[in-house]
C-alpha positions in Angstrom: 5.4 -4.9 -46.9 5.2 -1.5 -45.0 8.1 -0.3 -42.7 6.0 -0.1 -39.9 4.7 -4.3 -40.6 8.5 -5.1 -40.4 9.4 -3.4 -37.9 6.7 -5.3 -36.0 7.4 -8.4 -37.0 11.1 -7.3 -35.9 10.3 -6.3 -32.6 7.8 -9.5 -31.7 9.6 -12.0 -33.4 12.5 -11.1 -31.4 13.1 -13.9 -28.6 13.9 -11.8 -26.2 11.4 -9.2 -26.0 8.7 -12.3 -26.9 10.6 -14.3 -23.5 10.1 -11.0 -21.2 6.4 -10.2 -22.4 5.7 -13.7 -21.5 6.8 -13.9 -18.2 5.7 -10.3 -17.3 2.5 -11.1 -18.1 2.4 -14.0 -16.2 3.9 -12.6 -13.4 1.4 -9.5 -13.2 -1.7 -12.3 -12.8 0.3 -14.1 -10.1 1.0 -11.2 -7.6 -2.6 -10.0 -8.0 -3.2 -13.4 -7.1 -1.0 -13.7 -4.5 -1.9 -10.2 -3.6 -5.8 -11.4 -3.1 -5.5 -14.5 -1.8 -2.8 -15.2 0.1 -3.1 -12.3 2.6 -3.0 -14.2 6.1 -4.5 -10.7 7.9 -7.4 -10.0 5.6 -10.8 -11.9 4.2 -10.7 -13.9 1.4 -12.7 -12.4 -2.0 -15.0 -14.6 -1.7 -16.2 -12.4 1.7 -16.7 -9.1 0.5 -18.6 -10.7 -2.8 -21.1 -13.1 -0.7 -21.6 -10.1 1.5 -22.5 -7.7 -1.6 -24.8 -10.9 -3.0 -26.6 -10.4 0.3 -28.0 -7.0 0.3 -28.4 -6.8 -3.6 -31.6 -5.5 -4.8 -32.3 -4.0 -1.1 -32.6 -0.2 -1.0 -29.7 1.7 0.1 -31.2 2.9 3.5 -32.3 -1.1 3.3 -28.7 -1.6 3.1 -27.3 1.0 5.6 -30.0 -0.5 8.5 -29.2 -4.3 8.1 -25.5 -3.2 7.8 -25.6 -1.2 11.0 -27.7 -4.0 12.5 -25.4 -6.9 11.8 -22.4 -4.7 12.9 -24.1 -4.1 16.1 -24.2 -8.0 16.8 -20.7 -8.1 15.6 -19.9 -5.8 18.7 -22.1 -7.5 21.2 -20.4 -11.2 20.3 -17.0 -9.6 21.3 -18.6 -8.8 24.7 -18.7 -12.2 24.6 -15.5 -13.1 23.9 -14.3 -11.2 26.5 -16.5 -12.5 29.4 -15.5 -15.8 30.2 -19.0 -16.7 32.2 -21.8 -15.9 29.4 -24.4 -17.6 31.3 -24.2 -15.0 34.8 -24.3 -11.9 32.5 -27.0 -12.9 30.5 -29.3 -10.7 32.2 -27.5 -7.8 32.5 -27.0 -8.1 28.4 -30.3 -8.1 28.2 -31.3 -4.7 29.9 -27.9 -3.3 27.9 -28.7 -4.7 24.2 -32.6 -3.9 24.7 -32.7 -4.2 20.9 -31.6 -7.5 20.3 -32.6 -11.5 21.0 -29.8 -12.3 23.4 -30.8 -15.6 24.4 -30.5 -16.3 20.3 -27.5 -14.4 20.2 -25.6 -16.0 23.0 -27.1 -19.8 21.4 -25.6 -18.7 18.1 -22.2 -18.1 19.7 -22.2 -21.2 21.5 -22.9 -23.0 18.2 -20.1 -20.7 16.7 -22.4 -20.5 14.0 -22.3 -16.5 14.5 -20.0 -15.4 11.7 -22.1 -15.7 7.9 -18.7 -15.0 6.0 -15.5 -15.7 7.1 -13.9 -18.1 10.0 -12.0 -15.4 11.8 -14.2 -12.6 14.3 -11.8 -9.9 13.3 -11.9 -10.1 9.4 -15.8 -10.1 10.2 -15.7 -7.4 11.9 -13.5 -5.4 9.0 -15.4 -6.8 6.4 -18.4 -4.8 7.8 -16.8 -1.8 9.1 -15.7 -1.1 5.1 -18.5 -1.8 3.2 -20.5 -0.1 6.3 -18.1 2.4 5.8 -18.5 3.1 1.9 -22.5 2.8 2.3 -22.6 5.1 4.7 -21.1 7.7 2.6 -23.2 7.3 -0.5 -26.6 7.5 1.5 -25.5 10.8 3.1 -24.1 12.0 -0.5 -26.7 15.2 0.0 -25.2 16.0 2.8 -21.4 15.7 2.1 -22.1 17.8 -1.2 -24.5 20.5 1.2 -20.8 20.4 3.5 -18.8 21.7 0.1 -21.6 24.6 -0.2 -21.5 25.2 3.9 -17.2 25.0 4.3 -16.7 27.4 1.4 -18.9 30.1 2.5 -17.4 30.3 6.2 -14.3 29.7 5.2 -14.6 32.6 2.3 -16.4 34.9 4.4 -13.6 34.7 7.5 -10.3 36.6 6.7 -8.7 34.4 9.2 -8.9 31.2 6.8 -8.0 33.0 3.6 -7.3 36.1 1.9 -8.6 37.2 -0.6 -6.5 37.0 -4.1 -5.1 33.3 -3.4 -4.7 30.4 -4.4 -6.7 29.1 -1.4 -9.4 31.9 -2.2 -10.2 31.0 -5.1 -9.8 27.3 -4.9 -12.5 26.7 -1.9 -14.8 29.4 -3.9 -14.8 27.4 -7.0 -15.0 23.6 -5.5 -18.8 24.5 -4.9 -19.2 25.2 -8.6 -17.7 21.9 -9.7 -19.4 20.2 -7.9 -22.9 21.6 -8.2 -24.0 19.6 -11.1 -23.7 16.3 -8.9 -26.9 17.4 -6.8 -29.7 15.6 -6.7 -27.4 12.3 -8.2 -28.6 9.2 -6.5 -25.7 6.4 -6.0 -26.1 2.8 -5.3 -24.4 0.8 -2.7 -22.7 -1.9 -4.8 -19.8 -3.6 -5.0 -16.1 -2.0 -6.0 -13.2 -4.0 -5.0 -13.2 -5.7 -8.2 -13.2 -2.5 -10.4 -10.6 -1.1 -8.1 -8.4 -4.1 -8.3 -8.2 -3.6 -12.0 -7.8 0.0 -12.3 -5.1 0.8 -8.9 -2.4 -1.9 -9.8 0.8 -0.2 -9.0 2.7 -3.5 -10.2 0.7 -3.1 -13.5 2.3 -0.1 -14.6 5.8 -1.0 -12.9 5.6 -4.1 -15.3 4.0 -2.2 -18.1 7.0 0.7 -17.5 9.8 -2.5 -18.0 7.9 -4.0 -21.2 8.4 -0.6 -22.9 11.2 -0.3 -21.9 11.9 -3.2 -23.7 10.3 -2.7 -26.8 11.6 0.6 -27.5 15.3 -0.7 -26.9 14.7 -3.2 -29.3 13.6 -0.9 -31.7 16.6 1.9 -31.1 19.3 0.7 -29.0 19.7 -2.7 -30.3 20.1 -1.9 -33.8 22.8 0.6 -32.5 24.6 -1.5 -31.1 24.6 -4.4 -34.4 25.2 -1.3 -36.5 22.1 -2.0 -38.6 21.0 1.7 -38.2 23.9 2.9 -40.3 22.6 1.3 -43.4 19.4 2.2 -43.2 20.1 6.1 -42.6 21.8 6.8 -45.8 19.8 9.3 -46.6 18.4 12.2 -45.2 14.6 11.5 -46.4 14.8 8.1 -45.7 15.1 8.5 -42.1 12.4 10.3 -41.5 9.2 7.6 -42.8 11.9 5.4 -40.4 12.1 7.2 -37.2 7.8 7.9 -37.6 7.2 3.9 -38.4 9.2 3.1 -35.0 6.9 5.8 -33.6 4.4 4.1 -34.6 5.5 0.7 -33.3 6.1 2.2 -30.1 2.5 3.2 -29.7 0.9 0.0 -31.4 3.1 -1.6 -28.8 1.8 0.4 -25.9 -2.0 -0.4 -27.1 -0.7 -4.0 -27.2 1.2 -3.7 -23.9 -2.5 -2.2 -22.4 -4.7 -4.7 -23.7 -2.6 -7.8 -22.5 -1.9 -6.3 -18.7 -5.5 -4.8 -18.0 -7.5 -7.9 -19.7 -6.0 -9.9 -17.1 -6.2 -7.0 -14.5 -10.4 -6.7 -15.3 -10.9 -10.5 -15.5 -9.3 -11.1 -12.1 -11.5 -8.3 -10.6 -14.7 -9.7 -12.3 -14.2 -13.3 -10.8 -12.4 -12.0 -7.8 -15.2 -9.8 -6.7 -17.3 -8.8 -9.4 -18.0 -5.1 -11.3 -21.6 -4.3 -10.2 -23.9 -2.0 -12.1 -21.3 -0.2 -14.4 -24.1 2.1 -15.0 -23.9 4.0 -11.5 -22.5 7.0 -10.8 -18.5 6.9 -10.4 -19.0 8.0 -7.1 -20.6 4.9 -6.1 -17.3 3.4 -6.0 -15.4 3.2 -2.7 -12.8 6.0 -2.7 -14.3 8.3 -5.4 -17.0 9.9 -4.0 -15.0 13.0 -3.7 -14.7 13.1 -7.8 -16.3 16.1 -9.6 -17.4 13.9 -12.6 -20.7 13.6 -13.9 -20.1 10.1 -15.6 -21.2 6.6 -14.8 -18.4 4.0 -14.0 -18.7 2.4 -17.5 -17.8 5.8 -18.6 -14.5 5.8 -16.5 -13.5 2.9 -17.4 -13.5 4.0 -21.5 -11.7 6.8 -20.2 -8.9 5.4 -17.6 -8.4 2.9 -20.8 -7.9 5.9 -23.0 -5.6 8.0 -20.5 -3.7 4.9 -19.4 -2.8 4.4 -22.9 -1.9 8.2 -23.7 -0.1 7.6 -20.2 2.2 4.5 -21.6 2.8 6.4 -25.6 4.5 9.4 -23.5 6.6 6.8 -21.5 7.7 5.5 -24.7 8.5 8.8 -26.5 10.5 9.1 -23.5 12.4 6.1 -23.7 12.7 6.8 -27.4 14.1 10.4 -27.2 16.9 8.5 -25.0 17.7 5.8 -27.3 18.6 7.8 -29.8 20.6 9.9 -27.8 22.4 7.2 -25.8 24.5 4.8 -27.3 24.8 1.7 -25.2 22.1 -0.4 -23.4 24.0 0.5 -19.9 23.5 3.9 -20.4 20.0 3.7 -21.6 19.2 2.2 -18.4 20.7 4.4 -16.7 19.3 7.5 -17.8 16.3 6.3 -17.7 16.0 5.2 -14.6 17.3 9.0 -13.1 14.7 10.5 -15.2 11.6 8.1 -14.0 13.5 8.4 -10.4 13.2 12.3 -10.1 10.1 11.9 -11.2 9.0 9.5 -8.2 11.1 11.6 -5.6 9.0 14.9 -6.7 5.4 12.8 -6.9 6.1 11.2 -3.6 8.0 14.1 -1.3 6.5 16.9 -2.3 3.3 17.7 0.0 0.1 18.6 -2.1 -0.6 21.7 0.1 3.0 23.0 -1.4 3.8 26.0 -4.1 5.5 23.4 -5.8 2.5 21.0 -6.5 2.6 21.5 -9.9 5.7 19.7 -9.9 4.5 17.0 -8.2 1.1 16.1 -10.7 2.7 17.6 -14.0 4.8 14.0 -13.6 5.3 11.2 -15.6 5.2 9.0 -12.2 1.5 11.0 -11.2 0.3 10.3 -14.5 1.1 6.5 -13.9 -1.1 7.1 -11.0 -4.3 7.5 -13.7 -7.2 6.6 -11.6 -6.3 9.6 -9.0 -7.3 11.6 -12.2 -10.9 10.3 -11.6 -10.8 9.5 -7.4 -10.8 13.2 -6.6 -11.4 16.5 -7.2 -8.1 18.8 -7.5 -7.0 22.0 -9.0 -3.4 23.4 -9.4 -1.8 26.5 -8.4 -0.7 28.6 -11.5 -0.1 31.9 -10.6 -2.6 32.2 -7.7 -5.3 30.7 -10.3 -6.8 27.1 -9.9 -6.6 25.2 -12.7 -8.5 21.8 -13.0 -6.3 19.1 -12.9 -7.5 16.9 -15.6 -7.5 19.6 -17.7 -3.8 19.9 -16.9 -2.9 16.6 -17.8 -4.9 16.4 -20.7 -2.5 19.6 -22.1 0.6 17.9 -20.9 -0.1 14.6 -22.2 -1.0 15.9 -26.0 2.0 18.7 -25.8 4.5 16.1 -24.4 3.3 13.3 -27.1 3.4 16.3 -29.9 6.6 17.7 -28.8 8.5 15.0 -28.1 7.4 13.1 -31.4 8.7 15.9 -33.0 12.3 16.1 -31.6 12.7 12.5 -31.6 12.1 12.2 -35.3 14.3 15.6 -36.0 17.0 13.7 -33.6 17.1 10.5 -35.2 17.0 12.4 -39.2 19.6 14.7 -37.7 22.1 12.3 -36.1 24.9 12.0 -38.2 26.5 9.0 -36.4 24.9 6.1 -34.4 28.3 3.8 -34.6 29.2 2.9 -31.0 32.7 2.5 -29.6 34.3 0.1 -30.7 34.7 -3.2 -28.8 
């Protein structure tokens, strides 16, 4: 049997690790439940996906005009809500709402038969105003791509907004670039809750951050502390094929870690709410029309998998590095949660506007953050230049996942002593 098959069957037939990996897993389908479901100030799922069933197949102006229409009875039952004597103000409605059947109207709100999707006027009301909201942006695409073209040339050709051999200079002169392949790109009004349920999961990554956690202690720190590593370094070139098979569990682990978390993560958005055509533009999705990508949202998903992955084997490299160089599980913890701490402090304080940007997306935590990769366009100040930010990360991801491979293997060869203090 390889090294790398028993150190798998190590690290998964441990019951500990097995008894966390459980529950987290668990856990992480319950709050998105609970998340979903159970929100007392919001529509149900079930809402926004009978909603999206409606105008399916229609056109997108289709779309925009019943939208806009509905909403517009939405606004003219809260008039009624407010006046207290419908019947007295009946005519004066109708000379106001000249474009509508009030004496149907007024019938269906008597019959409180006037809300088609949930039992509440408000979460109505919201329901529309968001997907009104996200339709309205992807039939006037043309336009919002026309306003990138139209802000960058008044804003380059008035000193007063920029100089000349910035940062901003030559950010707002190349965003019209990036974004000229995109014209002429039709989206389609469809539905996205689901996809961004899936792929926006903050507690996802918290829990996926604690199960490698886990499985990298298991692999390191626990052996350190049983004194099993001190027999199986007795030589120099054995610890080498060693320290790269618990590499390669670590990763394995990750892809494992990945699969379990976001198969439950995509199911619950597909019954939830639903995917849509997957073969529409990614910014068709609510949120991401100000991406620069010319990819469908099938395509993003392949590639948030891939990056979310890369993402979770530099976390682990990370956790690794520090296992070997920490002796005890307290101080393992420890360290590791300064270093993922700092990390959150720069991501979340540090305004995006700022010279020190870079420090806030060159970031483990902003990396954790993958779908922001797709969501928006974004360059990075380096030295007055604008650099594009997935092409940043994509360098930091493969130097951090080369380098630190690297010195962890040199570290754990190196290390002359792994005995603990004695208890």
């Amino acid at each position: 049997m390889s090294i790398v098959a028993k150190e798998l069957i190590k690290v998964f037939t441990n019951k500990s690790v097995l008894f966390i990996f459980t529950l987290l897993i668990v856990l992480n389908g319950a709050l998105l439940y609970v998340n979903e479901y159970t929100a007392d100030l919001s529509y149900q799922p079930s809402a926004y996906k009978e909603l999206h069933q409606d105008i399916k197949g229609l056109s997108n102006e289709d779309v925009l005009d019943k939208l806009e229409a509905d909403y517009n009875e939405l606004s003219f039952y809260l008039e009624l809500m407010i006046d207290q004597n419908i019947n007295s103000s009946q005519d004066s409605l109708i000379e106001r709402y000249t474009d509508l059947d009030v004496p149907s109207l007024v019938e269906k709100y008597n019959n409180n038969s006037y809300l088609k999707y949930t039992d509440n006027y408000f979460f109505e009301t919201e329901l529309y105003r968001q997907v009104l909201e996200d339709a309205n942006g992807i039939v006037n695409y043309d336009a919002y791509l026309k306003k990138i073209d139209d802000d960058a040339k008044i804003m380059t050709s008035v000193s007063i907004f920029v100089k000349p051999d910035t940062f901003a200079y030559r950010n707002i002169k190349k965003m019209p670039l990036d974004f000229s392949h995109l014209k002429g790109n039709r989206l389609s009004i469809d539905t996205s809750k689901g996809l961004k349920l899936a792929t926006e999961s903050l507690t996802t990554d918290i829990i996926a951050l604690v199960l490698i956690l886990a499985v990298c202690m298991t692999l390191i720190t626990k052996e350190k502390e049983q004194d099993c590593l001190n027999l199986a370094k007795t030589t120099y070139r054995g610890r080498r094929p060693l320290a790269a098979s618990k590499l390669v569990v670590a990763f394995i682990s990750c892809a494992f870690i990945g699969l379990m978390l976001y198969s439950v993560n995509f199911a619950f958005g597909y019954f939830a709410y639903g995917f849509g055509d997957l073969g529409r533009y990614i910014q068709s999705l609510s949120g991401y029309i100000g991406s620069a990508l010319n990819i469908t949202v099938f395509q993003y998903l392949v590639l948030f998998l891939i990056a979310k992955l890369l993402v979770y084997m530099l976390i682990s490299l990370i956790v690794l590095t520090v296992s070997i160089l920490v002796n005890s599980s307290i101080g393992v913890y420890i360290v590791n949660v300064v270093i993922f701490g700092l990390s959150g402090i720069l991501y979340y304080t540090i305004p995006a506007t700022s010279v020190f940007s870079v420090f806030k997306y060159i970031n483990i935590i902003a990396f954790l953050d993958t779908f922001k990769l797709f969501a928006s366009y974004r360059n990075l100040n380096f030295f007055a230049m604008p650099v594009n930010y997935i092409s940043c990360f994509i360098l930091a991801v493969v130097a951090g996942l080369v380098l630190l491979s690297a010195i962890s293997i040199a570290l754990f060869s190196k290390q002359k002593s792994i005995r603990i203090a004695a208890r």
